[in-house]
N, C-alpha and C positions, 0 to 999 in steps of 0.2 A: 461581552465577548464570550465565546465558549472555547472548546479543546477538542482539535482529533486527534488522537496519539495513535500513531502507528507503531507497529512493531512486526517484523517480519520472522518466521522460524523456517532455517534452514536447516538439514540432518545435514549429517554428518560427513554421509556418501555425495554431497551434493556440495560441499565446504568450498567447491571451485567458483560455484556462484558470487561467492563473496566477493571475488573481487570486482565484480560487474553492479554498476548504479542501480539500485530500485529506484523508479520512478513515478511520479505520483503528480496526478493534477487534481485540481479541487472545482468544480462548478466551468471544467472547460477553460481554466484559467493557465497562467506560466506554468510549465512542467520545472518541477523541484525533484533532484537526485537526495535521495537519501540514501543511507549506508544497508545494507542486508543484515547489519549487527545493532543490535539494540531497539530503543524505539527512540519518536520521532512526535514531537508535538507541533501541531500548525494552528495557529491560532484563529478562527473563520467567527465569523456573526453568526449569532444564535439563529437557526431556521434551518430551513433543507438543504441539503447541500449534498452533491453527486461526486462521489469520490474513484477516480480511475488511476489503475495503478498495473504497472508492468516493469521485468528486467528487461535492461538494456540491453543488445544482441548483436552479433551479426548479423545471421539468417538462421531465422528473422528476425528481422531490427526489433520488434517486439514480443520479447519471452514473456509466455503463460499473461495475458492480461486478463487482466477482474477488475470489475466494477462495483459496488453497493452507492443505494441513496440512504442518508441520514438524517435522521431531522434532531437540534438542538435546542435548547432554551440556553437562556444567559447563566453563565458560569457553568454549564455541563460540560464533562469530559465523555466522550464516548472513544473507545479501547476499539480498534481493528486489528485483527491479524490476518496477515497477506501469506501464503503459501504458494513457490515457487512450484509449478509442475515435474513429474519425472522425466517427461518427456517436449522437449522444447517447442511442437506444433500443438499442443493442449494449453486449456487454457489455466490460469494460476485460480488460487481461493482468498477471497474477499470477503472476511467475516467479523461480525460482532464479534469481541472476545469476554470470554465469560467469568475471567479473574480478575 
């Protein structure tokens, strides 16, 4: 088994998002709500794996989505951070994280 840890960074001026689900599916799979505070470990099989992730929304029902592919070996963690957009028709950032 390996590790995706998510972890999401909202500023400060943006603290309203909080209360709205990040959302995240793995390989196209059941979408999983995670919190916008902290991070978030999902346990997946070592190998590639296609990680999409957006807030929850009114209009539109899908704020800022972002996508990355990851590939794992057994017992790797790999660290994403998800960046909500400024503006709710843009899309969000889906990145390696580097700490």
């Amino acid at each position: 088994m390996a590790t995706i840890r998510i972890t999401s960074k909202v500023p400060m001026v943006q603290s309203a998002l909080k209360v709205r689900p990040l959302r995240a599916t793995i390989d196209g799979g059941e979408e999983q709500d995670l919190s916008l505070s902290g991070s978030h470990d999902v346990e997946v099989e070592a190998g590639s794996h296609h990680v999409e992730m957006y807030v929850a929304w009114a209009l539109p029902a899908r704020m800022g989505p972002a996508q990355i592919d990851v590939s794992l070996q057994d017992r790797d963690t790999v660290e994403l951070l998800y960046k909500p957009p400024w503006i709710r028709t843009k899309p969000g950032k889906l990145t390696l994280s580097t700490t």
